[in-house]
PyMOL Python script that loads the backbone (N, CA, C, O; Angstrom):
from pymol import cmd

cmd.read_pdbstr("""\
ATOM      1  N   UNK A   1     121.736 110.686 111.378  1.00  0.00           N
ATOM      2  CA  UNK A   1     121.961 109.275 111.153  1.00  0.00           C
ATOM      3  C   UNK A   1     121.024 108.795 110.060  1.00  0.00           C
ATOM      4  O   UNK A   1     119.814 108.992 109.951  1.00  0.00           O
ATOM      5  N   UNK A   2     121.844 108.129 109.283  1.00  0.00           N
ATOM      6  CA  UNK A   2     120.602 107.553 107.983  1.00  0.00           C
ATOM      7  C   UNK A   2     120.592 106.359 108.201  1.00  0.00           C
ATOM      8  O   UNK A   2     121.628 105.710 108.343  1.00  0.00           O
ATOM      9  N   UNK A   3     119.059 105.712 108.282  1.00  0.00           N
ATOM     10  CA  UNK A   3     118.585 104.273 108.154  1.00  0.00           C
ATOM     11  C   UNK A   3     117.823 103.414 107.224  1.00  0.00           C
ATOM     12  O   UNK A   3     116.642 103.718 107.061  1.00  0.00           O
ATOM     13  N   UNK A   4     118.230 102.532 106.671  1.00  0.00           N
ATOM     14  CA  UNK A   4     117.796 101.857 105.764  1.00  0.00           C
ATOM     15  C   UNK A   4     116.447 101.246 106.234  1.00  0.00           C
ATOM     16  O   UNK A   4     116.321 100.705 107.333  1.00  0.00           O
ATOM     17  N   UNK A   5     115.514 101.363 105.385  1.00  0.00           N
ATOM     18  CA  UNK A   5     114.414 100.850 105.292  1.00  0.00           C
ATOM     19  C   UNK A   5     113.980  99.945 104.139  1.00  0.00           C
ATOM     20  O   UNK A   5     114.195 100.493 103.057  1.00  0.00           O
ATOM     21  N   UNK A   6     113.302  98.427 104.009  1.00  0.00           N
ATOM     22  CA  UNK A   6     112.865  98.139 102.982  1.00  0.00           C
ATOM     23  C   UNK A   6     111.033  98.522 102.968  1.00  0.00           C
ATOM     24  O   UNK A   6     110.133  98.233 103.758  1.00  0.00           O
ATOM     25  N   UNK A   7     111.052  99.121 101.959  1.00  0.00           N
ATOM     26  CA  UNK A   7     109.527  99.834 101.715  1.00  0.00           C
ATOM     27  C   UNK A   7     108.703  98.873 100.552  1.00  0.00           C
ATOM     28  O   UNK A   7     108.136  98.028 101.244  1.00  0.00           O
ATOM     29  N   UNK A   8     108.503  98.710  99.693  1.00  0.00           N
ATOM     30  CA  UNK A   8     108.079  97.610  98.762  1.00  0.00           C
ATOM     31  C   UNK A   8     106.606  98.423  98.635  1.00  0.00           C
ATOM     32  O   UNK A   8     105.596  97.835  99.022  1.00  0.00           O
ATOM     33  N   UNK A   9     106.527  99.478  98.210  1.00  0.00           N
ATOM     34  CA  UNK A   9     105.101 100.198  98.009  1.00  0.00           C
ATOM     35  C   UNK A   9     104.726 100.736  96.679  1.00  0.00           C
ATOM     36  O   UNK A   9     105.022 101.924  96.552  1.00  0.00           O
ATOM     37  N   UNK A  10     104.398 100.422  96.092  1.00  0.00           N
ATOM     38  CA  UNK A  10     103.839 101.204  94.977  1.00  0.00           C
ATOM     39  C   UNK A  10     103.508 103.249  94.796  1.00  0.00           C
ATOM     40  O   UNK A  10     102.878 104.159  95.335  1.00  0.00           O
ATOM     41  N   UNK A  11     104.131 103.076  94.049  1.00  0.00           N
ATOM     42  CA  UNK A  11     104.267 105.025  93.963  1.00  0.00           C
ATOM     43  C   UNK A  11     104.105 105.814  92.476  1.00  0.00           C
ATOM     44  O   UNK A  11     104.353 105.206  91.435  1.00  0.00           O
ATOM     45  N   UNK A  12     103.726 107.030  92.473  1.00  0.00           N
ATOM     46  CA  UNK A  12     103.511 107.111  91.089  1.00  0.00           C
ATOM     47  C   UNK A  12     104.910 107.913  91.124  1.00  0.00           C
ATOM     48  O   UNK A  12     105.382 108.398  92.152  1.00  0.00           O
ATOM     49  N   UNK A  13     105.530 107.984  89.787  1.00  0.00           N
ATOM     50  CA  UNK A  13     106.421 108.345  89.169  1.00  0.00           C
ATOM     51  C   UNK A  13     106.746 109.840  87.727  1.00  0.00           C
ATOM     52  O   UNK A  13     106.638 109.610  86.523  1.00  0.00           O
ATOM     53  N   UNK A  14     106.992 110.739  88.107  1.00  0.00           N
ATOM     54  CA  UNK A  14     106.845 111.503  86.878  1.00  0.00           C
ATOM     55  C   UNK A  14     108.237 111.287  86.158  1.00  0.00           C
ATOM     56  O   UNK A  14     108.930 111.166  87.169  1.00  0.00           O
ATOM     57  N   UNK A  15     108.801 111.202  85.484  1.00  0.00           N
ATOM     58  CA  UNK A  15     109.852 111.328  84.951  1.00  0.00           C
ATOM     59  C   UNK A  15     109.891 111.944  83.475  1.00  0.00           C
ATOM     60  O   UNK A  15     108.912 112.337  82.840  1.00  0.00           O
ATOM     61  N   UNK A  16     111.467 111.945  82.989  1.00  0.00           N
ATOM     62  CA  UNK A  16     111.580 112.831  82.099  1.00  0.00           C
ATOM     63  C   UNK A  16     111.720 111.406  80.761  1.00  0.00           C
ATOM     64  O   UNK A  16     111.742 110.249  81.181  1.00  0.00           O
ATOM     65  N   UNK A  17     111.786 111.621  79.507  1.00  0.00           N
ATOM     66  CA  UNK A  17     111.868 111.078  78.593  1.00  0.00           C
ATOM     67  C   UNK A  17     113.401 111.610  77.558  1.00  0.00           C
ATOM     68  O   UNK A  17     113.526 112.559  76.785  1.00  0.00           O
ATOM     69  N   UNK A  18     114.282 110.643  77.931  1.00  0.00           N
ATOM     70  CA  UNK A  18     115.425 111.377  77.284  1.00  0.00           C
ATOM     71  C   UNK A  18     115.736 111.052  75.269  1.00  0.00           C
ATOM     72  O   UNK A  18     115.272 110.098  74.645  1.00  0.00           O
ATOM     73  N   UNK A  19     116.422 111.917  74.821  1.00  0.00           N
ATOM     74  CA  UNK A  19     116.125 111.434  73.493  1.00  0.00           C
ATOM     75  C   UNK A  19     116.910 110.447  73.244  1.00  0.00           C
ATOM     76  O   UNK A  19     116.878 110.015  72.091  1.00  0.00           O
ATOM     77  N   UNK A  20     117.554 109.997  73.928  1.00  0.00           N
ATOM     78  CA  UNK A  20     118.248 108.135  73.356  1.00  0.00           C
ATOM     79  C   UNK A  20     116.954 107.162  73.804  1.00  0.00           C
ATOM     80  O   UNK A  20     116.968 106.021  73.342  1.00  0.00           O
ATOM     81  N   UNK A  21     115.936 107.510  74.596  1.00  0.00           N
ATOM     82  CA  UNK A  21     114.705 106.485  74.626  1.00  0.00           C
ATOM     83  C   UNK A  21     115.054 106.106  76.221  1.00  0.00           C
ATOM     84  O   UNK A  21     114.634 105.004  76.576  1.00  0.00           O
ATOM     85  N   UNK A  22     115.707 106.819  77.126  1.00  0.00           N
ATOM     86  CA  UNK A  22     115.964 106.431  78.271  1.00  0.00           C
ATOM     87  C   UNK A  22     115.153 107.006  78.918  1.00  0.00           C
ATOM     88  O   UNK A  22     114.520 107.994  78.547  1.00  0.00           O
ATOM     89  N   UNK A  23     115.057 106.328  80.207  1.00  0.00           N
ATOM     90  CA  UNK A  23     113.989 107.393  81.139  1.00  0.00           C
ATOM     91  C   UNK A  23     114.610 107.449  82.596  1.00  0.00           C
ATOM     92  O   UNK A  23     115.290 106.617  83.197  1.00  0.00           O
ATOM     93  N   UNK A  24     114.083 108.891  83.021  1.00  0.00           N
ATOM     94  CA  UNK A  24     114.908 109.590  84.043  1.00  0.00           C
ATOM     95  C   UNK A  24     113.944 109.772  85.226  1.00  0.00           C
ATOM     96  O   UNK A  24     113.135 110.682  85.038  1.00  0.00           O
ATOM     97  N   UNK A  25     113.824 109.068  86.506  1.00  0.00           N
ATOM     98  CA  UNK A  25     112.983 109.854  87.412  1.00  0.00           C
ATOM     99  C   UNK A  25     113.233 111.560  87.619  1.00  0.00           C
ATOM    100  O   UNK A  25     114.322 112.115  87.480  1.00  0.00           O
ATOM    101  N   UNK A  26     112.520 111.932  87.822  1.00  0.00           N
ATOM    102  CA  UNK A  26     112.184 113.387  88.390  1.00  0.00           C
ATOM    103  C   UNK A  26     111.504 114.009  90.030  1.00  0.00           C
ATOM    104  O   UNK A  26     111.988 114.791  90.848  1.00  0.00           O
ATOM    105  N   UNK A  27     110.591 113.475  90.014  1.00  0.00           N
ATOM    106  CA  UNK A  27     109.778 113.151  91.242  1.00  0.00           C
ATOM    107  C   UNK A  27     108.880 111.936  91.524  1.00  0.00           C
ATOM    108  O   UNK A  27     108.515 111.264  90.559  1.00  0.00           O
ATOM    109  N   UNK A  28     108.543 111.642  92.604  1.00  0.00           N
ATOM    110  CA  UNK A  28     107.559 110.724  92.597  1.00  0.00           C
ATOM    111  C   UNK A  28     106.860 110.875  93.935  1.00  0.00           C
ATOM    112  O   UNK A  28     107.431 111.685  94.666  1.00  0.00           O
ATOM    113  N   UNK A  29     105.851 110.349  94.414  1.00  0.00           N
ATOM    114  CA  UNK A  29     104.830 110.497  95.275  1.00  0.00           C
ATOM    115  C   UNK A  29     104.440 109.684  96.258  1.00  0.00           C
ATOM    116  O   UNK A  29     103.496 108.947  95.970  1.00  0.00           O
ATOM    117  N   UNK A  30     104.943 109.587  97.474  1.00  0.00           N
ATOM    118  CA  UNK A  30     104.898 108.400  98.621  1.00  0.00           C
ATOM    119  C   UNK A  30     104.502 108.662  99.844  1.00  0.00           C
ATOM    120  O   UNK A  30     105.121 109.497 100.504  1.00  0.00           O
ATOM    121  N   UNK A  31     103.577 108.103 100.284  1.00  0.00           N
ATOM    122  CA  UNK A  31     102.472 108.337 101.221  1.00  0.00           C
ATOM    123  C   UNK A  31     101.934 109.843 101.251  1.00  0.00           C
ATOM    124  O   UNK A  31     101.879 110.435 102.328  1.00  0.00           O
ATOM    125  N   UNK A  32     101.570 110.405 100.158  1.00  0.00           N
ATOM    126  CA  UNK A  32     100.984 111.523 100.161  1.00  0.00           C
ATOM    127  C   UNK A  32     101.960 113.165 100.064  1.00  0.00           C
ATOM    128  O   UNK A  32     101.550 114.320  99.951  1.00  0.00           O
ATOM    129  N   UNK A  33     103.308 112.625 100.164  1.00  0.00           N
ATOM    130  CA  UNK A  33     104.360 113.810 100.030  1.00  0.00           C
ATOM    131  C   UNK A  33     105.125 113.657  98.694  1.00  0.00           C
ATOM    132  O   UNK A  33     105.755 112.604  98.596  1.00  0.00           O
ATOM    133  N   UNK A  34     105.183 114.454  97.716  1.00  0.00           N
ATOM    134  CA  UNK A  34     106.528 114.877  96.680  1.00  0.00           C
ATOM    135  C   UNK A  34     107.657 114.664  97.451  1.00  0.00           C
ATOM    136  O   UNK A  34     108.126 114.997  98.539  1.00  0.00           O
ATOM    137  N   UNK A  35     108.014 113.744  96.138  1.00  0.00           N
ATOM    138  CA  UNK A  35     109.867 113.908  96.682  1.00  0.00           C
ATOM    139  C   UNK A  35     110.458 114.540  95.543  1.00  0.00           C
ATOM    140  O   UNK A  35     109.643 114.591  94.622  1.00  0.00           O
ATOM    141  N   UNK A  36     111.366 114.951  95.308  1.00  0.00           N
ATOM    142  CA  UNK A  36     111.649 115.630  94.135  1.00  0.00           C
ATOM    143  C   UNK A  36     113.345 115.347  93.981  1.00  0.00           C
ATOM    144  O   UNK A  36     114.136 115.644  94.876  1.00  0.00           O
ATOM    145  N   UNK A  37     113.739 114.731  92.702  1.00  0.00           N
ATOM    146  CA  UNK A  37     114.542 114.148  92.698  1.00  0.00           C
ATOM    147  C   UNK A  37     115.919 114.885  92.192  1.00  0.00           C
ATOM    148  O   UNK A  37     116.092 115.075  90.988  1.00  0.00           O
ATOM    149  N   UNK A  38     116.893 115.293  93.168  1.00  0.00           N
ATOM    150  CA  UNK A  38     118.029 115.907  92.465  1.00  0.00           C
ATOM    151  C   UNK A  38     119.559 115.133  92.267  1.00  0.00           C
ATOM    152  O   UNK A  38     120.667 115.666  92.330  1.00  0.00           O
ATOM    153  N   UNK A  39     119.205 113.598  91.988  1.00  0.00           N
ATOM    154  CA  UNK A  39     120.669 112.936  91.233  1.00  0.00           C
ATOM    155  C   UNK A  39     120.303 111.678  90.915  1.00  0.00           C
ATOM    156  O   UNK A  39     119.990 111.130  91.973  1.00  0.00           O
ATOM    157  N   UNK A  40     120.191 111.007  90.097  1.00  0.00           N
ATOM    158  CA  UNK A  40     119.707 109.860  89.508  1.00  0.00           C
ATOM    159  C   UNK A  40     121.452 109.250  89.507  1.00  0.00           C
ATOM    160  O   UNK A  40     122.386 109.860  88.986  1.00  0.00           O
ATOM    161  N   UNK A  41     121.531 108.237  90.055  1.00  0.00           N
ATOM    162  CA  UNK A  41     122.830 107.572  90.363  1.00  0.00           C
ATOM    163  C   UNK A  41     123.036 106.058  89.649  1.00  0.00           C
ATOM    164  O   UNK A  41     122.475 105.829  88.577  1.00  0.00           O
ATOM    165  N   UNK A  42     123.551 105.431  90.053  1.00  0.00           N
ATOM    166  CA  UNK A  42     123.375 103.896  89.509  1.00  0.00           C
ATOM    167  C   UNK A  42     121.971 103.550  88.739  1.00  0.00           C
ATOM    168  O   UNK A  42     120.893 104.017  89.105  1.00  0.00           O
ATOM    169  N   UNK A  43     122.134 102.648  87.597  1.00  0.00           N
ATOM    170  CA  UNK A  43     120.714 102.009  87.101  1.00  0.00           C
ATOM    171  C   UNK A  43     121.123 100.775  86.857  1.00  0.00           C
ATOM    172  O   UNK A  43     122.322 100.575  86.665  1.00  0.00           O
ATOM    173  N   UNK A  44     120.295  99.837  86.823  1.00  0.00           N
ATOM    174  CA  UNK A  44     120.434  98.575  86.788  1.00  0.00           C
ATOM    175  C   UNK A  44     119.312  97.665  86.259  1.00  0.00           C
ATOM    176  O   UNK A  44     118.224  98.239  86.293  1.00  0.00           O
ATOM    177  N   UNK A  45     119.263  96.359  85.761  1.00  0.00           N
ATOM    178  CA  UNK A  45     118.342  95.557  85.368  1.00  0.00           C
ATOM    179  C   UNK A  45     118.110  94.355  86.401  1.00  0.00           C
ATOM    180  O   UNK A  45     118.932  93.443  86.487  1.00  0.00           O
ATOM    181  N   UNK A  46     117.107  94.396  87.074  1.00  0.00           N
ATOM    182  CA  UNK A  46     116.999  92.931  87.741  1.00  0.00           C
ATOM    183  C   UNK A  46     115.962  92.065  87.067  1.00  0.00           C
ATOM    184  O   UNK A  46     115.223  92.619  86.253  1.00  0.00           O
ATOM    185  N   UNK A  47     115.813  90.744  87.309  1.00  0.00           N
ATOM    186  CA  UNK A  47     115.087  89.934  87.262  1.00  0.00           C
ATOM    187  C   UNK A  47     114.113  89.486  88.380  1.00  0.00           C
ATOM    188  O   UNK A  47     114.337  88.926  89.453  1.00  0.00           O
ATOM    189  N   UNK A  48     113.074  89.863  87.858  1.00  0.00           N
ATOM    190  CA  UNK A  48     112.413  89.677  89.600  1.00  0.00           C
ATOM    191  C   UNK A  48     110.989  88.905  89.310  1.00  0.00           C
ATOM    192  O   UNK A  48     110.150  89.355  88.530  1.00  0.00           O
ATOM    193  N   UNK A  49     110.855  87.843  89.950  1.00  0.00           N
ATOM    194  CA  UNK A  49     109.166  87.131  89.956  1.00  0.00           C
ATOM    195  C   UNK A  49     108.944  87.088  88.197  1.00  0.00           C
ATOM    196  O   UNK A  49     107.830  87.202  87.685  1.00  0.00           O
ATOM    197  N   UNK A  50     110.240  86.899  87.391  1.00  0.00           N
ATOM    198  CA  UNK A  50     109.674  86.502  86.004  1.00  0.00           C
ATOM    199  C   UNK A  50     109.609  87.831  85.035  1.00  0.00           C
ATOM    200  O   UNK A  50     109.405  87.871  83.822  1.00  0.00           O
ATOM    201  N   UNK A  51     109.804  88.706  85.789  1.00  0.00           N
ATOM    202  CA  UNK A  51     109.866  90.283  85.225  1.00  0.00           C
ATOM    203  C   UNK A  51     111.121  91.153  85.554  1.00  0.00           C
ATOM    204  O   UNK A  51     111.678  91.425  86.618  1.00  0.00           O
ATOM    205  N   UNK A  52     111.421  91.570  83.946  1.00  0.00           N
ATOM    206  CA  UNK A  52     112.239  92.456  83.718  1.00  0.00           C
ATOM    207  C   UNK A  52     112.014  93.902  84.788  1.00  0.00           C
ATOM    208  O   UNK A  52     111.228  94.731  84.329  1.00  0.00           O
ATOM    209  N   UNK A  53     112.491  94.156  85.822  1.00  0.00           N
ATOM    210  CA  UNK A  53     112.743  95.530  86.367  1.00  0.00           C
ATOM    211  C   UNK A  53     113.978  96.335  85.901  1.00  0.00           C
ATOM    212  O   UNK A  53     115.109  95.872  85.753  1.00  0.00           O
ATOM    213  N   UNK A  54     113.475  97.988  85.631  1.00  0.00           N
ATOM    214  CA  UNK A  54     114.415  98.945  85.936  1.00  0.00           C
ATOM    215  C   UNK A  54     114.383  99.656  87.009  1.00  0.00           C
ATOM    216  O   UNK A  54     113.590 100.429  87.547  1.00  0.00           O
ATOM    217  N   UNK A  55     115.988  99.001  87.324  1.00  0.00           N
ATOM    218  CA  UNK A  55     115.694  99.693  88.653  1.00  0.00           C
ATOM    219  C   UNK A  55     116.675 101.119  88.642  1.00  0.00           C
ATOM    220  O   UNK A  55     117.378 101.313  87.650  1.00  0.00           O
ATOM    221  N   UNK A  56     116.692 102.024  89.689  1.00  0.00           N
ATOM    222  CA  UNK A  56     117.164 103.355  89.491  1.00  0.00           C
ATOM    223  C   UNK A  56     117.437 103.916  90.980  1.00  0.00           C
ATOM    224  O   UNK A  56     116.550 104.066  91.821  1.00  0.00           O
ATOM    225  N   UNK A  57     118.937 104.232  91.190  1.00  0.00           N
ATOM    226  CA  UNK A  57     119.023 104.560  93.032  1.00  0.00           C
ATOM    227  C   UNK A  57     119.509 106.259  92.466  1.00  0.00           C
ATOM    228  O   UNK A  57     120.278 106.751  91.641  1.00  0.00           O
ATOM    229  N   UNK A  58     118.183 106.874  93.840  1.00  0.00           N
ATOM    230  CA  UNK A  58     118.336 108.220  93.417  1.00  0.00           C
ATOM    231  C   UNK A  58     118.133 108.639  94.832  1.00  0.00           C
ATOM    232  O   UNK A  58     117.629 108.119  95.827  1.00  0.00           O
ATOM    233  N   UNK A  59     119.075 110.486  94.379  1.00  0.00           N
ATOM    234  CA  UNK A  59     118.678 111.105  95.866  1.00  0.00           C
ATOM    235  C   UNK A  59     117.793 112.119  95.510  1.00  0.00           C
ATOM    236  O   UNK A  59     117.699 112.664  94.410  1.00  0.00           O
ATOM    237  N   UNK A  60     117.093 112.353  96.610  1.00  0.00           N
ATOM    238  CA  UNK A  60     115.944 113.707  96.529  1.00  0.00           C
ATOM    239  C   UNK A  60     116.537 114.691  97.248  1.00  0.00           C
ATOM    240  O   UNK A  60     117.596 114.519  97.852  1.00  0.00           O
ATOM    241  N   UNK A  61     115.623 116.232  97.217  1.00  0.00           N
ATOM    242  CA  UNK A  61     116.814 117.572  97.265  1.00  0.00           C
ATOM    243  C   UNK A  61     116.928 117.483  99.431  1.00  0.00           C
ATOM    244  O   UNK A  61     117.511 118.213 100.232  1.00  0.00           O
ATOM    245  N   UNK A  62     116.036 116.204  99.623  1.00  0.00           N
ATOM    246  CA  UNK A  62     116.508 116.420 100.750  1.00  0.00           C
ATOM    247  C   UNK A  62     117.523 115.098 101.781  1.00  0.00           C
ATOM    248  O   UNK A  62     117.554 114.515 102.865  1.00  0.00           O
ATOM    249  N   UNK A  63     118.089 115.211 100.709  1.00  0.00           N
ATOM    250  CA  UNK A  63     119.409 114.460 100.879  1.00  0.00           C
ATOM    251  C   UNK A  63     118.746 112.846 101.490  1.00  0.00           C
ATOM    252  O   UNK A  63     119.760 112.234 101.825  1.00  0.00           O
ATOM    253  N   UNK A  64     117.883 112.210 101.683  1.00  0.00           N
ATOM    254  CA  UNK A  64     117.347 110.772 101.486  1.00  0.00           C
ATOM    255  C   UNK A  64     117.726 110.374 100.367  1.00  0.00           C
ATOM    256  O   UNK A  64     117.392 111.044  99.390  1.00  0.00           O
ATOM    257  N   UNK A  65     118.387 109.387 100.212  1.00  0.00           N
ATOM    258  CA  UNK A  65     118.393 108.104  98.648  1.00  0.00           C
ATOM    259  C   UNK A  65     116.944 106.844  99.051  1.00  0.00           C
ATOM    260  O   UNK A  65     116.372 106.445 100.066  1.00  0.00           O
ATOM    261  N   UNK A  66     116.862 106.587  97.482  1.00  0.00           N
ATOM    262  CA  UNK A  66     115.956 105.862  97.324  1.00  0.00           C
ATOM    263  C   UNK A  66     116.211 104.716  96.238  1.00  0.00           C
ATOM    264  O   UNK A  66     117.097 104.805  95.388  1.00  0.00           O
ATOM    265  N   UNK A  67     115.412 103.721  96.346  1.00  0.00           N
ATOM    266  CA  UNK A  67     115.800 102.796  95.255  1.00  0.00           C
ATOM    267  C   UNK A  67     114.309 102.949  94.073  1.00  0.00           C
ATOM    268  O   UNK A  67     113.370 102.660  94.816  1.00  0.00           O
ATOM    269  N   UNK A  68     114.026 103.092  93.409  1.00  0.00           N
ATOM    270  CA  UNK A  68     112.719 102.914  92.942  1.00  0.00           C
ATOM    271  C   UNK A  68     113.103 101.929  91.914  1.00  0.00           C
ATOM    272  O   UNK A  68     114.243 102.008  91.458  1.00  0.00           O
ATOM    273  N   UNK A  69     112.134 100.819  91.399  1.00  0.00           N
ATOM    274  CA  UNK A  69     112.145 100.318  90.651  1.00  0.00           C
ATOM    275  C   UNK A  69     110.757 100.385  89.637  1.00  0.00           C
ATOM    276  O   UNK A  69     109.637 100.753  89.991  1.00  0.00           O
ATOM    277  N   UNK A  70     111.200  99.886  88.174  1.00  0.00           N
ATOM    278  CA  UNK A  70     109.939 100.030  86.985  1.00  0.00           C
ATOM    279  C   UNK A  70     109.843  99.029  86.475  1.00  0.00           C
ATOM    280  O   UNK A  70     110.872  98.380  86.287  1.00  0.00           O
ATOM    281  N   UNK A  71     108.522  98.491  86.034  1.00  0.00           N
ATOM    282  CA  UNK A  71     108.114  97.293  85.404  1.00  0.00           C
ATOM    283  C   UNK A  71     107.550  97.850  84.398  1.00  0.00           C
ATOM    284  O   UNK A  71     106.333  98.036  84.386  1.00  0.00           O
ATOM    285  N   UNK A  72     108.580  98.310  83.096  1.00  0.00           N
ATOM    286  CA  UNK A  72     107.927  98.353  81.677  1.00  0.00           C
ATOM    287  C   UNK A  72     106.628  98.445  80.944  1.00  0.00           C
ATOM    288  O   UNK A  72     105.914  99.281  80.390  1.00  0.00           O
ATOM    289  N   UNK A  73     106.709  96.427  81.378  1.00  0.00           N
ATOM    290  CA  UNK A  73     105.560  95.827  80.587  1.00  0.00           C
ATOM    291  C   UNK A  73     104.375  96.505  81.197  1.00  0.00           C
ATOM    292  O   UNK A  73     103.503  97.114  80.576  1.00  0.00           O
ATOM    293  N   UNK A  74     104.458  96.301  82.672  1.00  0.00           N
ATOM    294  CA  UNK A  74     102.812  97.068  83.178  1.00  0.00           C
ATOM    295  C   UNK A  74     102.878  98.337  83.676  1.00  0.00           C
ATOM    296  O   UNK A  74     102.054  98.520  84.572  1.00  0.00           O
ATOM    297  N   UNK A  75     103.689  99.453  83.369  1.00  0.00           N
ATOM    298  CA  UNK A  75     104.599 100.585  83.594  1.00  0.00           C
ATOM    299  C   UNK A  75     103.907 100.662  84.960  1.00  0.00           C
ATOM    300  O   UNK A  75     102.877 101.326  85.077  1.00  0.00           O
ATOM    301  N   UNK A  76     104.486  99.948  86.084  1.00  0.00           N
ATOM    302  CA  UNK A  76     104.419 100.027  86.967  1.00  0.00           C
ATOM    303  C   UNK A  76     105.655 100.773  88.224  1.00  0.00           C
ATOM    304  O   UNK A  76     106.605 100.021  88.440  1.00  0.00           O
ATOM    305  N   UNK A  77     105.672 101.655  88.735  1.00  0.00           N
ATOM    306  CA  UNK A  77     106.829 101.651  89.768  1.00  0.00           C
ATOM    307  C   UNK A  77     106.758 101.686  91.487  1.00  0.00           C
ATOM    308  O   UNK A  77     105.993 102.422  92.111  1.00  0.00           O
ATOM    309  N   UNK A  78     107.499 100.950  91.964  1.00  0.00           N
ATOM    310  CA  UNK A  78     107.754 100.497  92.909  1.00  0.00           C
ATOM    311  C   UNK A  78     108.736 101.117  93.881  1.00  0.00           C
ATOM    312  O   UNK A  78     109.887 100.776  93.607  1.00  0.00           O
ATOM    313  N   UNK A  79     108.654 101.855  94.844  1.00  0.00           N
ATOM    314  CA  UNK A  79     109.890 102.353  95.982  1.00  0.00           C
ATOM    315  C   UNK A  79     110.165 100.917  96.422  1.00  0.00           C
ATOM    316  O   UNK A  79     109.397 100.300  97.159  1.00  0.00           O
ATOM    317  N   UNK A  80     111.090 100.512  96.023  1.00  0.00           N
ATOM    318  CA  UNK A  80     111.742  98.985  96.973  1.00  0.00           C
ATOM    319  C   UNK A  80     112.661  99.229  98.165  1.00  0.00           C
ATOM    320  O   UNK A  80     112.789  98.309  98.973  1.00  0.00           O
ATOM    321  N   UNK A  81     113.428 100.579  98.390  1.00  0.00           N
ATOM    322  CA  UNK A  81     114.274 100.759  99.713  1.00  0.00           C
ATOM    323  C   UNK A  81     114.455 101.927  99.888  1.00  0.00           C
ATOM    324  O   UNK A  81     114.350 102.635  98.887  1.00  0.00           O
ATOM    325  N   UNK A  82     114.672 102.353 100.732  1.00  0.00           N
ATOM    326  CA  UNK A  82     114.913 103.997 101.638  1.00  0.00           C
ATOM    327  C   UNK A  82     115.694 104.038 102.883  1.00  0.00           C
ATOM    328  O   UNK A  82     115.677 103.385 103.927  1.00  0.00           O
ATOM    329  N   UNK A  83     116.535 105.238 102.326  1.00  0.00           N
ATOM    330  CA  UNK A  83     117.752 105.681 102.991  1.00  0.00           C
ATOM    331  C   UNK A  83     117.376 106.748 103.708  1.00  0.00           C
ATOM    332  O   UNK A  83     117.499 107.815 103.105  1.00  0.00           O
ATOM    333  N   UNK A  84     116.959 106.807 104.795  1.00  0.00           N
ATOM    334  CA  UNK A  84     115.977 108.109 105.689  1.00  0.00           C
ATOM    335  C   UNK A  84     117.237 108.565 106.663  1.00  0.00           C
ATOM    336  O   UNK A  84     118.207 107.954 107.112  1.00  0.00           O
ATOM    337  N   UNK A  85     116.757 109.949 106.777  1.00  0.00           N
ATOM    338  CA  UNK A  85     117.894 110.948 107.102  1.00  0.00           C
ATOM    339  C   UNK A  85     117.187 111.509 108.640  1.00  0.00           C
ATOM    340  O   UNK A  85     116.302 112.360 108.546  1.00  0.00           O
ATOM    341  N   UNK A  86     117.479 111.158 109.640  1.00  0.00           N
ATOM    342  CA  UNK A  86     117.006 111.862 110.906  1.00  0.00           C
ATOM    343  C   UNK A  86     115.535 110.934 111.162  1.00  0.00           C
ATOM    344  O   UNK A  86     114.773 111.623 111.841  1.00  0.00           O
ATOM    345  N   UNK A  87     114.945 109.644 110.834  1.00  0.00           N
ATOM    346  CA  UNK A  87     114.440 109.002 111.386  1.00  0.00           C
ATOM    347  C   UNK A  87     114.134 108.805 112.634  1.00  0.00           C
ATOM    348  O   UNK A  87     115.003 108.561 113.471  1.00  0.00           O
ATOM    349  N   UNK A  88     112.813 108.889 112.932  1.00  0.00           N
ATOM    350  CA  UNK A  88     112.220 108.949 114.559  1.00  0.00           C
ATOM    351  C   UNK A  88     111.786 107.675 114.892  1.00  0.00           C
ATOM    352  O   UNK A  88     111.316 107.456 116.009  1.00  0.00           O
TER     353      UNK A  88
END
""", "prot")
cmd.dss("prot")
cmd.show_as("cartoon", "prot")
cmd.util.cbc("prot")
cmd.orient("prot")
């Protein structure tokens, strides 16, 4: 059973740098575990608190989706929601 969670945590992000100037998560790092990212799905632009976010819904190789979002200006990224797979 998968359950939605809103998470709103700050996470670091590795991603790839594509040559049109786009950027791709890869992995990122949340509460102390790698997730490692195998499908970068929907991307989108929100407006949030006055700031441009990119946001990006991806799944990791262990079948959880995630929402992460990026703040450019202060290259900041953010896990904003989680799709957890077998939740206790």
């Amino acid at each position: 059973m998968t359950t939605q969670v809103l998470v709103q945590e700050e996470v670091l992000v590795l991603v790839r740098m594509l040559p049109s100037g786009s950027v791709r998560p890869t992995s990122f790092v949340w509460r102390d575990q790698t997730r490692y990212v195998s499908d970068v799905g929907r991307q989108w632009e929100e407006r949030v608190e006055g700031k441009s976010l990119r946001c990006f819904l991806i799944k990791a190789v262990d079948n959880s989706q995630y929402e992460l979002r990026w703040d450019p200006a202060a290259d900041r990224w953010m896990l904003h929601r989680a799709w957890l797979d077998n939740l206790v």
